[in-house]
C-alpha positions as CSV (number, residue, x, y, z in Angstrom):
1,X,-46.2,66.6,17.6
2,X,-43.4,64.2,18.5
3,X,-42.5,63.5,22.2
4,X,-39.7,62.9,23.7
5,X,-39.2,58.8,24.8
6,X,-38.1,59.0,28.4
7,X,-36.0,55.6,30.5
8,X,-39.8,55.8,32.4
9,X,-41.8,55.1,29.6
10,X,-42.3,51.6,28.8
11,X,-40.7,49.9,25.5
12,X,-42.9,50.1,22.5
13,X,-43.8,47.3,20.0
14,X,-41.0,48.7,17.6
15,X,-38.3,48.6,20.3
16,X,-39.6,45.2,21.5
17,X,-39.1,43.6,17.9
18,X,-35.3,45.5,17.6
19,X,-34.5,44.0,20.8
20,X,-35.6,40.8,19.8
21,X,-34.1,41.1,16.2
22,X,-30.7,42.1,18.4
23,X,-30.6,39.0,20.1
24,X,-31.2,37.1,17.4
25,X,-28.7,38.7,15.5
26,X,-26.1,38.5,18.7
27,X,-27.0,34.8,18.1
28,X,-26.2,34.4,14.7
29,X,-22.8,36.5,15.0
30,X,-21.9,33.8,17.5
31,X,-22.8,30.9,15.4
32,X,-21.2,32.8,12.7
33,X,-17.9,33.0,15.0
34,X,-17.6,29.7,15.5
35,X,-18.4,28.8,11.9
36,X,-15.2,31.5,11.0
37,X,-13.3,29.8,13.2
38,X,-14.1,26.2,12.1
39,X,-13.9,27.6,8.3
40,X,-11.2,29.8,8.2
41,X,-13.0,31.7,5.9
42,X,-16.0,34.3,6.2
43,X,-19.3,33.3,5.8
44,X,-21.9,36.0,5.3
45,X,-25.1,34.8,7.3
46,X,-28.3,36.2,5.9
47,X,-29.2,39.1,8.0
48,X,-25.7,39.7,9.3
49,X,-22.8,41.6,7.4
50,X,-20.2,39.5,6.9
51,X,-17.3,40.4,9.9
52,X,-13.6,39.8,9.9
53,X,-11.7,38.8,12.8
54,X,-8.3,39.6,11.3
55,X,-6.0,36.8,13.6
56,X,-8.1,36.8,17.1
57,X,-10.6,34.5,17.6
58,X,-13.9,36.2,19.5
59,X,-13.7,35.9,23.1
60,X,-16.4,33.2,23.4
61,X,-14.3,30.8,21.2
62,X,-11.3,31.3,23.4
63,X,-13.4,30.1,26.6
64,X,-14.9,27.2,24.6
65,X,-11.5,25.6,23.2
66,X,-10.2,25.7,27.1
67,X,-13.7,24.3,28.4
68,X,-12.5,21.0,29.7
69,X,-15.9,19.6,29.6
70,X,-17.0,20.6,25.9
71,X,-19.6,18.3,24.1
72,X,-18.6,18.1,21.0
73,X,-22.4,18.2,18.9
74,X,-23.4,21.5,21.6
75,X,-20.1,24.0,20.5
76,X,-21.9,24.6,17.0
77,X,-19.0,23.2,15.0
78,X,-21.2,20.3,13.5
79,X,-23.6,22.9,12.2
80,X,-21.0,23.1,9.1
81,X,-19.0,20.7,7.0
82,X,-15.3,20.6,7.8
83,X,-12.8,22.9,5.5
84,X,-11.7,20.4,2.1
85,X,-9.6,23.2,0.1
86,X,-8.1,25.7,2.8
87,X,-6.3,25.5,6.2
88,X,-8.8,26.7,8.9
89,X,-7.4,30.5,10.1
90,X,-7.4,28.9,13.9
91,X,-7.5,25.4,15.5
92,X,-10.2,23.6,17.1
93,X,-10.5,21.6,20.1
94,X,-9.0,17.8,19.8
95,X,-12.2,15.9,20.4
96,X,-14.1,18.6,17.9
97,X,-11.6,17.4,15.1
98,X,-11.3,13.5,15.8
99,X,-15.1,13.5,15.9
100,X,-15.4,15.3,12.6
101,X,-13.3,13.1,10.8
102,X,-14.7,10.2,12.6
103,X,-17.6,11.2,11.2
104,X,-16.4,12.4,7.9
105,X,-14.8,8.4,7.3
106,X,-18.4,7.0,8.2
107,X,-19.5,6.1,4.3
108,X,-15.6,4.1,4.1
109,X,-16.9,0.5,3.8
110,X,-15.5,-1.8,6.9
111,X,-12.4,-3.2,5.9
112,X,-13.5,-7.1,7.3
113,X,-16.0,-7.1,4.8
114,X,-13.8,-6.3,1.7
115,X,-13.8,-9.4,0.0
116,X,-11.7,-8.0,-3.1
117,X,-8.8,-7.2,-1.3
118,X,-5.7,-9.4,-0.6
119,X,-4.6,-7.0,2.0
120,X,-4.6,-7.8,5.9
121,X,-7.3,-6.1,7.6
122,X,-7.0,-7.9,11.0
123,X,-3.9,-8.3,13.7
124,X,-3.8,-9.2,17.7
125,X,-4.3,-6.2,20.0
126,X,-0.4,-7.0,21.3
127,X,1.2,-6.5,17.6
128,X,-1.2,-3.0,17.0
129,X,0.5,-2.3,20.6
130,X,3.5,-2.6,19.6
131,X,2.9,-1.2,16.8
132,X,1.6,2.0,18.3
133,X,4.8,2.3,20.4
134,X,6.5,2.6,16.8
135,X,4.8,5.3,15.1
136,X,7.2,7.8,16.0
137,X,10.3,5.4,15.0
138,X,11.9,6.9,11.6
139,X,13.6,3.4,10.7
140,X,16.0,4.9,8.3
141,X,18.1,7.1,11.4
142,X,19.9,3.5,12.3
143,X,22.0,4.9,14.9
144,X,19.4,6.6,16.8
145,X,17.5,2.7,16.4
146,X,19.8,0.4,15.9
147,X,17.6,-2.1,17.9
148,X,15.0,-1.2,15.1
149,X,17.9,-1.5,12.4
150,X,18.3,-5.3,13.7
151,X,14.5,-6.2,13.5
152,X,14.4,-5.3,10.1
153,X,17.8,-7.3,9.3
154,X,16.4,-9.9,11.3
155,X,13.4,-10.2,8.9
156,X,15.1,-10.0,6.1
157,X,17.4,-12.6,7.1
158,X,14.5,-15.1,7.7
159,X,13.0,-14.8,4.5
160,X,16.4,-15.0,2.6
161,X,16.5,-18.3,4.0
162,X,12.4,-19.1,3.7
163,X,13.3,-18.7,0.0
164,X,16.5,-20.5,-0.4
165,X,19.0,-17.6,-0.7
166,X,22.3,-19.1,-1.3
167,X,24.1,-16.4,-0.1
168,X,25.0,-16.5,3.6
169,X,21.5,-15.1,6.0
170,X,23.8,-12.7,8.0
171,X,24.6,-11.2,4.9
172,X,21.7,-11.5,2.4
173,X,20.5,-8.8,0.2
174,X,17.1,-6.9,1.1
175,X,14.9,-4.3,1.9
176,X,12.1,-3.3,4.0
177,X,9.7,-1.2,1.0
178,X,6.4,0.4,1.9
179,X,4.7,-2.3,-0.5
180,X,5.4,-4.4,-3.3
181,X,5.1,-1.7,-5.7
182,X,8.3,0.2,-4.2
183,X,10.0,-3.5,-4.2
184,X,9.6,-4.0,-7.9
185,X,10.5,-0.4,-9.0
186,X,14.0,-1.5,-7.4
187,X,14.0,-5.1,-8.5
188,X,13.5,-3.9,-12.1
189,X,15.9,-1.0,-11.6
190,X,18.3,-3.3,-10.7
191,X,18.0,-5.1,-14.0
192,X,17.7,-2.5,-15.7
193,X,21.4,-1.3,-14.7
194,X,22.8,-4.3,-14.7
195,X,21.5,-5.0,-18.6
196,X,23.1,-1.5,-19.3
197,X,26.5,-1.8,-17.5
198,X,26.4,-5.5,-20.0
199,X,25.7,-3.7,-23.2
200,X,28.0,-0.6,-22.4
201,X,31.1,-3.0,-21.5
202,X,30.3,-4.7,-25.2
203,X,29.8,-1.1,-26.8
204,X,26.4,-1.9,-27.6
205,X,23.7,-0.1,-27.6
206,X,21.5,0.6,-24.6
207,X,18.9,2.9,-25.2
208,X,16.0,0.5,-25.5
209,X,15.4,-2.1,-22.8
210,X,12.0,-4.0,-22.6
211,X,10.5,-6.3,-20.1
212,X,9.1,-9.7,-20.6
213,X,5.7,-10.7,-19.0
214,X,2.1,-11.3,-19.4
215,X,-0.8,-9.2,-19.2
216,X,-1.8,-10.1,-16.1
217,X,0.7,-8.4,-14.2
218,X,-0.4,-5.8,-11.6
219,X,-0.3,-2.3,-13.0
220,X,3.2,-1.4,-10.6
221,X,4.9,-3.5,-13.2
222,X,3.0,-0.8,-16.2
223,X,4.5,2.1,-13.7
224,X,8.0,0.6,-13.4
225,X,8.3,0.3,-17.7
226,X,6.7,3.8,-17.8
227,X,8.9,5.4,-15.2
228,X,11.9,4.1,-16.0
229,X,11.4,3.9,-20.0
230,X,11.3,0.5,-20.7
231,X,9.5,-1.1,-23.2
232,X,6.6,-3.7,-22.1
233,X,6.8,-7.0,-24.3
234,X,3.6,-8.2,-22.6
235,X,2.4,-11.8,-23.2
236,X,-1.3,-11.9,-24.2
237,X,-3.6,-14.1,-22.5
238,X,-6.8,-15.7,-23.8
239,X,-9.5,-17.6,-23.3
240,X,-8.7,-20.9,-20.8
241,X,-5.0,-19.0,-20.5
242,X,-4.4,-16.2,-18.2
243,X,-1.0,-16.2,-17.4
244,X,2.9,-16.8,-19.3
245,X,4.0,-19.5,-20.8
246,X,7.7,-20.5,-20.9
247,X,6.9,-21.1,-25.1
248,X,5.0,-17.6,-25.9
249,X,7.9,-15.5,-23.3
250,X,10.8,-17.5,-25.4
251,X,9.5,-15.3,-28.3
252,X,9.2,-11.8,-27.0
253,X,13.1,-12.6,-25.5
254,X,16.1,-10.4,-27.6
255,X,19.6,-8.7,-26.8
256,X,17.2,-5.7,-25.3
257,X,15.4,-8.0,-23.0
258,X,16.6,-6.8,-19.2
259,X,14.6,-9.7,-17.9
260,X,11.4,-11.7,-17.4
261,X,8.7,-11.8,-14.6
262,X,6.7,-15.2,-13.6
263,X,3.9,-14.2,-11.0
264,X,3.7,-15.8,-8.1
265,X,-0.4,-15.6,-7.5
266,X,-1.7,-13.7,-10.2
267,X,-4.2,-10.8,-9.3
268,X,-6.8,-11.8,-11.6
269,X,-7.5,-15.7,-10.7
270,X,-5.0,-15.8,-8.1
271,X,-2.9,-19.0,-10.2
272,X,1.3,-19.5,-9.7
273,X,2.7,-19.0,-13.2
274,X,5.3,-21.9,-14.3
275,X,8.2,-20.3,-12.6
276,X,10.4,-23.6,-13.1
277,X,9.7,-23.6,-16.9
278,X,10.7,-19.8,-17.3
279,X,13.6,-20.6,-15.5
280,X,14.5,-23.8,-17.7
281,X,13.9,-21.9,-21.1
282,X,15.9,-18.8,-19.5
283,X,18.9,-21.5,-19.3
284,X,18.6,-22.3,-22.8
285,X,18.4,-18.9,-23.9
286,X,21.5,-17.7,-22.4
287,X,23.3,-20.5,-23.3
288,X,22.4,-19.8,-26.8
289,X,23.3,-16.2,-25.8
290,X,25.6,-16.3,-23.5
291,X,26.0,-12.3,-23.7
292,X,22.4,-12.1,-23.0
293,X,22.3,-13.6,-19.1
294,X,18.7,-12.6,-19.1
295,X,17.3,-13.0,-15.2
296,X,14.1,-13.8,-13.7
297,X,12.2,-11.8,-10.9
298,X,9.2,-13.2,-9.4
299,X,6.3,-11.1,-8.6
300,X,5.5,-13.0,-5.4
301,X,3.3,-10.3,-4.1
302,X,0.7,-13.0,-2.8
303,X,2.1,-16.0,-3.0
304,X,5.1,-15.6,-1.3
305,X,4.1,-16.2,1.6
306,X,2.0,-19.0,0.6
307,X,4.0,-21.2,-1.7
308,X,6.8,-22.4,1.2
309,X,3.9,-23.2,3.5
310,X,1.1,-24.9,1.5
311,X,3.3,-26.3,-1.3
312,X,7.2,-26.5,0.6
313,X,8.2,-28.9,-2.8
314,X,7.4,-26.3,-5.2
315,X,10.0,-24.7,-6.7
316,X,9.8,-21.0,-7.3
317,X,12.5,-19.1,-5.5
318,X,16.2,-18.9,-5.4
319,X,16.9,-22.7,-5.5
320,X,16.2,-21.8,-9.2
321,X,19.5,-20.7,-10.7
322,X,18.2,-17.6,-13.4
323,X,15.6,-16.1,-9.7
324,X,17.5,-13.0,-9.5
325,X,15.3,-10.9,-7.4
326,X,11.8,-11.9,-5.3
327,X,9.5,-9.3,-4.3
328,X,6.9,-10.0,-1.4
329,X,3.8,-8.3,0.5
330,X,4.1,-8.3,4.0
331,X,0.3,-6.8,4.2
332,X,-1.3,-9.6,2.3
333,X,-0.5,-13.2,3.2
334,X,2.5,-11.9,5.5
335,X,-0.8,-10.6,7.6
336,X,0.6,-7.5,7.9
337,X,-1.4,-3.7,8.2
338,X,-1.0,-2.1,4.9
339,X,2.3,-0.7,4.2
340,X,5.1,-3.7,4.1
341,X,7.0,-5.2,1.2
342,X,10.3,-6.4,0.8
343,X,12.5,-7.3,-2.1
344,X,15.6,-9.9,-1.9
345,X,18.1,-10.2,-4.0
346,X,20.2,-13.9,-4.8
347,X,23.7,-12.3,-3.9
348,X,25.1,-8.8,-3.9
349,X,26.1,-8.6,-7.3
350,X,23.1,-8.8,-8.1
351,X,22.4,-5.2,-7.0
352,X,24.4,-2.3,-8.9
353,X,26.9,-0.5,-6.6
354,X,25.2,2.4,-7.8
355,X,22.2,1.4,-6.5
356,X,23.5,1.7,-2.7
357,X,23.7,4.7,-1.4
358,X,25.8,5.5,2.0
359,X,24.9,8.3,4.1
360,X,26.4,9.7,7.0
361,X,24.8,12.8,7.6
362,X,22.5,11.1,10.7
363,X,26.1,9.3,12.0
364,X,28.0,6.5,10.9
365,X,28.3,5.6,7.2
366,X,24.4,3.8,6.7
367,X,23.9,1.6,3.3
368,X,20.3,2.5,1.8
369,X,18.8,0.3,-1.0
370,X,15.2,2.1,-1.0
371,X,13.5,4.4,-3.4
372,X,12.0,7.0,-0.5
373,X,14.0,8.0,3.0
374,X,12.0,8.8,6.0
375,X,9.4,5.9,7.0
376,X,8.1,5.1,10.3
377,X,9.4,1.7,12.0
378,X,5.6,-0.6,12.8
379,X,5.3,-2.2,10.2
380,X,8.7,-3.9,10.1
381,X,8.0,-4.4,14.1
382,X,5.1,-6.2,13.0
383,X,6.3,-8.4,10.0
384,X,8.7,-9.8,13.0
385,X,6.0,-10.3,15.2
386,X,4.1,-12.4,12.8
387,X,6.9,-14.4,12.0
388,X,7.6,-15.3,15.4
389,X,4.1,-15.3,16.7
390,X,2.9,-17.7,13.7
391,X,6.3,-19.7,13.1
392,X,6.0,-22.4,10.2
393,X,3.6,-24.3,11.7
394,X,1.5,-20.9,12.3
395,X,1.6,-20.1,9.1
396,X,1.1,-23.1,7.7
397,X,-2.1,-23.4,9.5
398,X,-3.1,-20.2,8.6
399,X,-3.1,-21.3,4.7
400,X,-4.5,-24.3,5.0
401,X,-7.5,-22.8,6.6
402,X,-7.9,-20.7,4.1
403,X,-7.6,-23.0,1.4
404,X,-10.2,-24.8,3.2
405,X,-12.6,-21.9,3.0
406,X,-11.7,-21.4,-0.7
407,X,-12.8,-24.7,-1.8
408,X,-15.7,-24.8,0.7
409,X,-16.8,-21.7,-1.1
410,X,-16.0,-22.8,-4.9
411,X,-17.8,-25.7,-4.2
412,X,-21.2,-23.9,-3.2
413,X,-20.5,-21.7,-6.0
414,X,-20.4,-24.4,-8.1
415,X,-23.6,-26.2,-6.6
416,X,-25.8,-23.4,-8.3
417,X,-25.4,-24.5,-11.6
418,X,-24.5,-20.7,-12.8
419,X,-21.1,-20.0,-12.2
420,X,-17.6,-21.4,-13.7
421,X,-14.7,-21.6,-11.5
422,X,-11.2,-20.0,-12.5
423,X,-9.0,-20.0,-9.9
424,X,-6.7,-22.9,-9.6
425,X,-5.9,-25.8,-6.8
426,X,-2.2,-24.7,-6.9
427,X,-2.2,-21.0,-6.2
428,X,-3.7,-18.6,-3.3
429,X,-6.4,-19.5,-1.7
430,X,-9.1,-17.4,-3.5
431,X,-12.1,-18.0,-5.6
432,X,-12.2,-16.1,-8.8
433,X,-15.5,-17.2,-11.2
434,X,-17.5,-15.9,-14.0
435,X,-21.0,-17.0,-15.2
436,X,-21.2,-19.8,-17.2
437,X,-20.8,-19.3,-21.3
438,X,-23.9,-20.0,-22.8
439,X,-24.6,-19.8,-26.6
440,X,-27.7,-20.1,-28.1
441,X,-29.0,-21.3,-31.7
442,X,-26.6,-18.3,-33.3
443,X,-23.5,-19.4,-31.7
């Protein structure tokens, strides 16, 4: 006969384990709401039925996001990987989230060590002040910054004259671009226009531009022809050759050609193409064609800020009369964080009206040569640092170190008996090698 359990009676086994299975089930709802809350999504726990907290949070969450002392690895949100493919349903605490993605960035190699990278990985803690005082600068709104607006004119000034623009600094030609890439979509957009306005003016054709260069380019130059539908008429390089030679671009020139590129510090082996012989052929073509007035851009991605301080004599830039347009990385040997290019042009009819836009929706009428709108103002604060910081002599010193290095390091490379060298003396200080070509009794 059953009896009747009263509050006197003392807890049996069975009610001992359900209490016990309670509170361990209590404690797995509350690791589940923190997981929800972390997730955005509902997780079904084994054991538990899977619960829906519509829009509120539970109660215990709330007092944990406002707990001023919170330890980030005892709240429960490292028990479970952060969201990849949805937007959690609620936030989490500040130091939760930088930790996680602290953590998340932990396999990223350290950028010091990345030897394969031109790209500066190392500036003063004064410039990343500055720097940080920037990050909420838009640099395009040039009433709101017109302070801002300077710094960038003033950079682009100095490097007009660092590369011989003849047009007058206070009114050369250029743009602040959030790399080279973004510099030589313009530069060749530029050509591209000015090649059609040519051919439309002689009712000609102009539905099928190409552009001369050699196979070394970087692959922004392969974007540019593919974006813009023009035609590669690539050099090929070979064996003991790995750039373009004024002969071999002569024959890949015709009426369709909207211009040639000569690399400044090739990617590959790091070597200054002849940019005096392109230009000297370019002058015999066009006087030969005279409707033609092919121009020259040089990809001076790396080099350009290496060429006027290690080699001052060489001549590369606009003291060459076909250099149209120059493009140049501030965040390799400008030593500036990733994110800076710029792009001159020899004198403003060299960019297409059409090309400029004015605005005057943020205030006054504002000229923009760019291919994006909004971007934030530090890097152009820092490209003026370095140039003032360093000066010529700075930066002078700063390449000859590294040349040092390169040849310290080619020549233990070399020691080993294994490796071939084939970067060259005149170019940017790297050391590109291979191993040695062996052939055996079958050739």
């Amino acid at each position: 006969m059953a009896t009747k359990a009263t509050s006197a009676d003392p807890p049996s086994a069975d009610a001992a384990n359900a209490s016990n299975g309670s509170a361990q089930a209590a404690h797995l709802v509350n690791d589940k709401c923190i997981a929800e809350h972390a997730s955005g999504l509902p997780l079904n726990l084994e054991g538990i039925r899977t619960l829906s907290f519509g829009d509120d949070a539970p109660d215990e969450l709330r007092e944990l996001e406002h707990a001023s002392g919170l330890h980030v690895f005892s709240a429960g949100y490292d028990v479970y990987a952060l969201p990849k493919h949805h937007m959690p349903r609620r936030g989490m605490p500040a130091a939760v989230a930088a930790q996680g993605i602290t953590d998340l960035r932990q396999l990223d190699h350290n950028p010091r060590l990345n030897m394969a990278s031109f790209v500066t990985t190392w500036m003063e803690p004064e410039v990343t002040a500055l720097m940080q005082d920037c990050l909420n600068v838009n640099i395009v709104d040039m009433d709101e910054y017109p302070s801002t607006t300077d710094i960038h004119n003033r950079c682009v000034s100095m490097l007009a004259q660092l590369y011989h623009c003849p047009t007058p600094l206070d009114k050369a030609v250029g743009s602040g671009t959030v790399g080279s890439s973004e510099a030589i979509m313009l530069a060749g957009l530029a050509m591209k226009k000015k090649w059609q306005a040519r051919r439309k003016a002689a009712g000609l054709p102009a539905d099928k531009p190409n552009m001369v260069m050699s196979y070394a380019v970087q692959v922004c130059w392969e974007k540019f022809c593919r974006y813009w539908d023009v035609a590669e008429a690539y050099v090929p390089v070979e064996e003991g050759r790995y750039g373009i030679t004024p002969e071999l671009a002569r024959q890949k020139i015709d009426e369709n050609t909207i211009g040639v590129v000569g690399i400044l510090g090739s990617t590959y082996n790091g070597e200054f193409e002849d940019i005096q012989g392109l230009n000297d052929m370019l002058e015999e073509v066009n006087k030969e064609h005279p409707d033609w007035q092919v121009p020259l851009h040089v990809d001076a991605a790396s080099g350009g800020f290496i060429a006027p301080f290690s080699f001052p004599d060489l001549a590369w830039d606009f003291r060459l009369k076909w250099v149209k347009s120059i493009n140049v990385s501030g965040h390799k040997y400008g030593l500036v964080y990733p994110g800076m290019g710029w792009v001159l042009w020899r004198e403003p009819g060299d960019v297409p009206e059409d090309m400029v836009f004015h605005l005057n929706y943020l205030g006054s009428d504002q000229a923009s040569i760019t291919l994006n709108f909004s971007r934030g103002a530090a890097n152009v604060v820092a490209q003026y640092y370095q140039l003032l910081r360093l000066g010529r002599d700075g930066y002078t010193s700063v390449m000859a170190n590294l040349a040092t290095i390169a040849r310290s390091l080619a020549d233990g490379i070399l020691a080993t008996g294994e490796f071939e060298v084939l970067s060259k003396p005149h170019g940017v200080p790297l050391v590109a090698f291979r191993l040695k070509q062996r052939k055996d009794e079958d050739g």
